[in-house]
C-alpha atoms as one frame of an Amber mdcrd trajectory, in Angstrom:
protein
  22.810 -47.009-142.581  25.688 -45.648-144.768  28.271 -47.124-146.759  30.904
 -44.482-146.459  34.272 -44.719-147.842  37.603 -42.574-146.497  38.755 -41.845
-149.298  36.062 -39.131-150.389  34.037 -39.977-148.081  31.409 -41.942-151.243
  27.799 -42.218-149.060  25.284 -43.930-151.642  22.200 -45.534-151.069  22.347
 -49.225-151.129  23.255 -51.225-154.165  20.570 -52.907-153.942  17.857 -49.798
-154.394  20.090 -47.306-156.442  21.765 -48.220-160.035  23.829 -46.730-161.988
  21.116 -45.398-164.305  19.997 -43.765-160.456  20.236 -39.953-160.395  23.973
 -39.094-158.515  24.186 -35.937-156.548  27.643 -34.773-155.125  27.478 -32.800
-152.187  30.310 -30.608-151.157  29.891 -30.639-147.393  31.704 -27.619-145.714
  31.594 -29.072-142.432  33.898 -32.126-140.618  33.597 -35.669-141.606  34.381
 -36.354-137.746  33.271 -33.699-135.288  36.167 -31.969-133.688  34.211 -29.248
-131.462  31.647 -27.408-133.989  29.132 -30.181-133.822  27.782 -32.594-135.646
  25.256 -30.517-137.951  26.968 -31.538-140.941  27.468 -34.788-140.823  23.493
 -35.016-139.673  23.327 -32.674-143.228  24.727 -35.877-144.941  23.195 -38.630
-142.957  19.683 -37.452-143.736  20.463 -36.730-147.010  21.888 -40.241-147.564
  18.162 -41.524-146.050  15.873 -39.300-148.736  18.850 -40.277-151.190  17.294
 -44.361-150.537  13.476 -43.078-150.156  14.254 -42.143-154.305  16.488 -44.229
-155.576  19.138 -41.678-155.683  23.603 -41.679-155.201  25.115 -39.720-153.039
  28.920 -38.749-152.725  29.772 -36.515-149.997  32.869 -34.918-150.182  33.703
 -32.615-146.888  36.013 -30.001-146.844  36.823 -29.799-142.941  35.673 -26.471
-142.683  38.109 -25.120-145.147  37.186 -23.239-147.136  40.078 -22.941-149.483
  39.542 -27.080-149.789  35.686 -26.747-150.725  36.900 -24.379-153.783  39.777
 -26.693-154.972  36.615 -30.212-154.680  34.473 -27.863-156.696  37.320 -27.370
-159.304  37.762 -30.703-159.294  34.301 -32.209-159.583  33.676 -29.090-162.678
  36.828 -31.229-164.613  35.061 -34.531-164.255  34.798 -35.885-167.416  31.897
 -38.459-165.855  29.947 -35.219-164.327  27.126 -35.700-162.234  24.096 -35.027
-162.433  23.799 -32.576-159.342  26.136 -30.964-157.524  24.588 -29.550-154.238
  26.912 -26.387-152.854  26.725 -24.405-149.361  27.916 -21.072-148.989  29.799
 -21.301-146.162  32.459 -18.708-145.568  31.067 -16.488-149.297  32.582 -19.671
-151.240  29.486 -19.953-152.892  29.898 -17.512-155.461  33.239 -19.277-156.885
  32.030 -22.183-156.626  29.020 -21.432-159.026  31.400 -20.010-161.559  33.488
 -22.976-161.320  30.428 -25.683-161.365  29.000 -23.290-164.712  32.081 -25.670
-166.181  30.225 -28.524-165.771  26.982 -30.441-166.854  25.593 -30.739-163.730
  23.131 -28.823-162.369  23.937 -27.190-159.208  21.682 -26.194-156.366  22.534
 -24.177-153.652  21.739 -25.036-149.829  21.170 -23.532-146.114  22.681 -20.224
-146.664  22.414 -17.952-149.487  23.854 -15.556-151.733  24.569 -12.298-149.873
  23.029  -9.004-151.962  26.284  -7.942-153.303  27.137 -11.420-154.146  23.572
 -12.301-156.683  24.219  -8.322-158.150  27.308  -9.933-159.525  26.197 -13.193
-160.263  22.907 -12.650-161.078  19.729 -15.405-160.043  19.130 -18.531-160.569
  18.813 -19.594-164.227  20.592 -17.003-165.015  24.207 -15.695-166.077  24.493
 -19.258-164.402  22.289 -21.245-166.614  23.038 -24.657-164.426  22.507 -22.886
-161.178  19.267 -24.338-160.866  18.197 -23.370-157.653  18.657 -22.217-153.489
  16.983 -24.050-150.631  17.377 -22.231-147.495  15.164 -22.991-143.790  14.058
 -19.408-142.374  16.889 -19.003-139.810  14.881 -15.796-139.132  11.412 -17.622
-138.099  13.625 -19.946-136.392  15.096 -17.646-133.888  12.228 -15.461-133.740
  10.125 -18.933-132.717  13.024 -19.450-129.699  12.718 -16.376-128.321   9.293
 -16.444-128.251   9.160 -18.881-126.275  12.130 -18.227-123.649  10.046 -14.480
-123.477   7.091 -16.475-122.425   8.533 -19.118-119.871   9.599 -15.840-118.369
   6.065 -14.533-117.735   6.249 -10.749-116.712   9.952 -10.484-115.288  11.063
  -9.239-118.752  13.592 -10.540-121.108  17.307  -9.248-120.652  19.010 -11.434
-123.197  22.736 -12.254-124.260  23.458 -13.810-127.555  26.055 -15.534-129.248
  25.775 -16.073-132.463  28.402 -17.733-135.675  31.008 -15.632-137.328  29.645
 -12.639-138.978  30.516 -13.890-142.468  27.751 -16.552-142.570  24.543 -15.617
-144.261  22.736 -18.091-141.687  24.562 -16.152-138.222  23.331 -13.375-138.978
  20.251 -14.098-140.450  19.533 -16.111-136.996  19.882 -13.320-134.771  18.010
 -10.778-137.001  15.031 -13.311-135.814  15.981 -13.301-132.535  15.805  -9.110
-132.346  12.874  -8.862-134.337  11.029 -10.321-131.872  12.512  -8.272-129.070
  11.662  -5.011-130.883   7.974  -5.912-131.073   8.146  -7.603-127.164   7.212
  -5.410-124.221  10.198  -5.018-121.216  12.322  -7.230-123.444  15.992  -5.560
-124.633  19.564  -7.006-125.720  22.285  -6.934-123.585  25.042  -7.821-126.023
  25.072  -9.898-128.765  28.658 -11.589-129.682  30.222 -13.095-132.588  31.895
 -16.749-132.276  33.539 -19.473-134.125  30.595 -21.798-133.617  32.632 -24.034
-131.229  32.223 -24.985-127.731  35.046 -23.237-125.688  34.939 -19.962-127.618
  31.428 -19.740-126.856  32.193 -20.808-122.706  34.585 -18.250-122.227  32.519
 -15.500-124.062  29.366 -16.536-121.914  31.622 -15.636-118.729  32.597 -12.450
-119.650  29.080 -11.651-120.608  27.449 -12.971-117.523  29.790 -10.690-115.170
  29.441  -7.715-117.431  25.209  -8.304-117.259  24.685 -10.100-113.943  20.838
  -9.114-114.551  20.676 -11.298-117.507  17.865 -13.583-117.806  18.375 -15.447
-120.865  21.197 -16.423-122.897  21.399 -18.090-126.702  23.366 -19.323-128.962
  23.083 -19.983-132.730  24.150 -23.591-132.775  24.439 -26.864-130.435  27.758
 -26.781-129.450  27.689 -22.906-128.292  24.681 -23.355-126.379  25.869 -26.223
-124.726  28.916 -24.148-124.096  27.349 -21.232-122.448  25.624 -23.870-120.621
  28.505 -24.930-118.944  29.210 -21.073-118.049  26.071 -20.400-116.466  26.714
 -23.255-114.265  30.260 -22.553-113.171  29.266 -18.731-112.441  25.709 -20.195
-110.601  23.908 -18.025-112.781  20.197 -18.077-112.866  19.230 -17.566-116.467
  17.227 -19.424-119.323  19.041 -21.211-121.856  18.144 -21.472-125.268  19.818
 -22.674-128.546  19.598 -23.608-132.251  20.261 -27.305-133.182  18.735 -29.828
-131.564  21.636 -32.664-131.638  21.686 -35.674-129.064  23.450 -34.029-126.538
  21.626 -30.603-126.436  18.006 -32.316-126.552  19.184 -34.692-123.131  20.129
 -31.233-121.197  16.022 -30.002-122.589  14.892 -33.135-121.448  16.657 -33.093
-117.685  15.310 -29.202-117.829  19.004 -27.671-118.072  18.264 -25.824-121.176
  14.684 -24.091-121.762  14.482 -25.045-125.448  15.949 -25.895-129.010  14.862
 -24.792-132.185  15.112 -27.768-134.221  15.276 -29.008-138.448  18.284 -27.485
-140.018  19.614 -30.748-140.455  17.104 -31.373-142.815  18.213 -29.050-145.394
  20.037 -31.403-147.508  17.202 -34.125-147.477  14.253 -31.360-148.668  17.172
 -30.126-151.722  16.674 -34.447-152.064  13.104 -33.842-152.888  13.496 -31.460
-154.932  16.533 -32.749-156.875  14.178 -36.288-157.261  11.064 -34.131-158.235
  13.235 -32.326-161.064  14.986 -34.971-162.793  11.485 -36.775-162.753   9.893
 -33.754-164.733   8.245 -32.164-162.075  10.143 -28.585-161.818  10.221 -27.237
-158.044  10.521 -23.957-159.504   6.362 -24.080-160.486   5.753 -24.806-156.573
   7.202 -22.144-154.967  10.002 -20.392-157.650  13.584 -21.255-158.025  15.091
 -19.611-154.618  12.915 -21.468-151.686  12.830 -20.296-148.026  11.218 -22.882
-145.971   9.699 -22.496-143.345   9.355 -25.725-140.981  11.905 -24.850-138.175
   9.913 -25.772-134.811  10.979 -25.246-131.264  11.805 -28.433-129.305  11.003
 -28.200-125.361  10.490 -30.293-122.547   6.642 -31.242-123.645   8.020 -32.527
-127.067  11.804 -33.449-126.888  11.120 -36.875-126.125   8.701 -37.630-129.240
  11.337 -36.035-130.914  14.281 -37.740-129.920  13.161 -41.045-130.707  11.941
 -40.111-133.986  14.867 -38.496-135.150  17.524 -40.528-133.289  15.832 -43.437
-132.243  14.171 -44.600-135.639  15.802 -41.884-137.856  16.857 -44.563-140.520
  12.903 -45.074-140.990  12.279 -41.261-141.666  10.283 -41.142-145.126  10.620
 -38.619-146.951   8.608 -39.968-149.668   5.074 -37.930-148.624   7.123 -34.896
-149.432   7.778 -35.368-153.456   4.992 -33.670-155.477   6.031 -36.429-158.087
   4.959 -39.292-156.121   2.176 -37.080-154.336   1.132 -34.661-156.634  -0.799
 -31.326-155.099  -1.395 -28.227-155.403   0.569 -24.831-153.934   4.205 -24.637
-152.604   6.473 -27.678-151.650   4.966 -28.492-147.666   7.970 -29.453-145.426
   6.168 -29.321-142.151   8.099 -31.520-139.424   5.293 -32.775-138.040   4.814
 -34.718-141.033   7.860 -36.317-140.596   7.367 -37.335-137.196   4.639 -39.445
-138.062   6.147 -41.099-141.119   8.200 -44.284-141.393   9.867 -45.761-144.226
   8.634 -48.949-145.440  11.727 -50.351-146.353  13.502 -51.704-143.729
């Protein structure tokens, strides 16, 4: 599916469908180019990317910084002194790198967009917006991590039916836009739900065994707890393993949606998983192909885009899911999405249901 070389880790379309002449996008992945505990969301990130990157004839070089963030700053220097600059550099602002990295990219020729989590408040008062004090900052496209955890516990609240919700959460480290922004969703909807209150809700390094031993502590500090989640795969599956070893009786839900984490919804061991951030990088694709074509995203929705397309994945859908994603995930098109190609009315539409029931053409 991708032709990915070590050395910078180069993932471009195939020869055959992209040329030179072909827009090239550089994305500065913060996350592992081999998963080493924190899950494989962003090498999904890349993967889908590289699959919209064939749908439109577009390059792709994916350079990941192994969740460092002192690395991510020193590719973004170097990718600024290109004297070959791309066309698009596509940044993440993992760990408040973001708003370096945009004075560093201003540098360059490329135009820069900015993906899954945002400037914070202070951050844009100094910077300034899009189009801006940074002229080549194009644009931000974030998913509504809010709507997203709102939509989970939703649900868990109703597979609970009138016993009340007494939840633990776990969510990332407190420094990430996208943590916190997650769990805001989660206690919005607990403020508005009847018999429904937090018991605790931790901080964690997104990684499996920080997110076990946590789970422990919580479960004998709350042994009325009736729900636990976690703000990415590897933590739920994590707490998971917790509830089992202290034979707790609690729903499990999580943000995600990997391999591993829809199996356990499918075999009923967790309640639900709120699926699509690892689309991110494939909708800033569309957007990226429908601006160097002429066709500004800004006039279809502004420059700064929240979308809002997370869905929750349960035991009625996991299985459609699965096999579209993972099963037949190389013959996603995201074609139907470009307002180019498919011109319309009204904001950019990234509804996942669409995408379930699309295949590429090309095989």
């Amino acid at each position: 599916m991708l032709a990915c070389a070590n050395a910078g880790l180069l993932c471009m379309a195939r020869p055959s469908l992209a040329s030179r002449s072909s827009p090239r996008v550089v994305f500065l992945n913060p996350g592992e180019a081999v998963e080493r505990g924190t899950g494989q969301h962003w090498q999904l990130v890349a993967q889908f990317m590289a699959i919209a990157a064939k749908t439109f004839d577009m390059q792709l070089e994916v350079l990941y910084a192994e969740r460092d963030h002192l690395l991510m700053l020193r590719q973004a220097e170097e990718v600024a002194l290109r004297p070959d600059a791309p066309d698009y550099v596509v940044i993440v602002n993992e760990k408040m790198a973001a708003q370096q990295m945009l004075k560093t990219l201003a540098r360059s020729s490329a135009k820069i967009l900015l993906i899954h989590n945002d400037l914070t408040p202070g951050q844009r008062h100094e910077l300034g917006n899009e189009r801006q004090q940074i002229q080549n900052w194009i644009g931000t496209v974030t998913a509504n991590a809010a709507r997203g955890g709102y939509r989970l516990m939703e649900y868990l609240y109703r597979r609970l039916g009138e016993s009340g919700a007494k939840v633990i959460g776990i969510t990332g480290d407190p420094k990430t836009p996208v943590s916190q922004e997650r769990a805001a969703g989660v206690d919005a909807f607990i403020s508005r739900a009847p018999n429904a209150r937090t018991c605790q809700l931790v901080f964690s390094d997104w990684s499996y065994a920080d997110s076990n031993q946590k789970a422990r502590v919580l479960l004998a500090r709350y042994p009325d707890a009736n729900v636990i989640w976690a703000a990415n795969d590897t933590m739920t599956l994590g707490a998971l393993n917790a509830v089992k070893a202290c034979n707790a009786h609690v729903l499990i839900g999580g943000v995600g949606a990997l391999k591993e984490a829809l199996a356990n919804v499918a075999d009923g061991s967790l309640a639900a998983m709120v699926a699509g951030d690892y689309f991110i990088g494939a909708w800033a694709m569309v957007l990226l192909h429908d601006y160097h074509c002429g066709k500004d995203f800004a006039a279809s929705g502004g420059v700064c885009q929240k979308l809002d397309y997370l869905s929750v994945i349960h035991h009625d859908n996991v299985a459609r899911y699965n096999e579209a994603v993972f099963g037949r995930g190389h013959t996603l098109d995201f074609g139907p999405y470009s307002k180019y190609l498919y011109p319309r009315p009204g904001s950019y539409d990234f509804s996942m249901e669409k995408l379930l029931n699309t295949t590429s053409k090309v095989s």
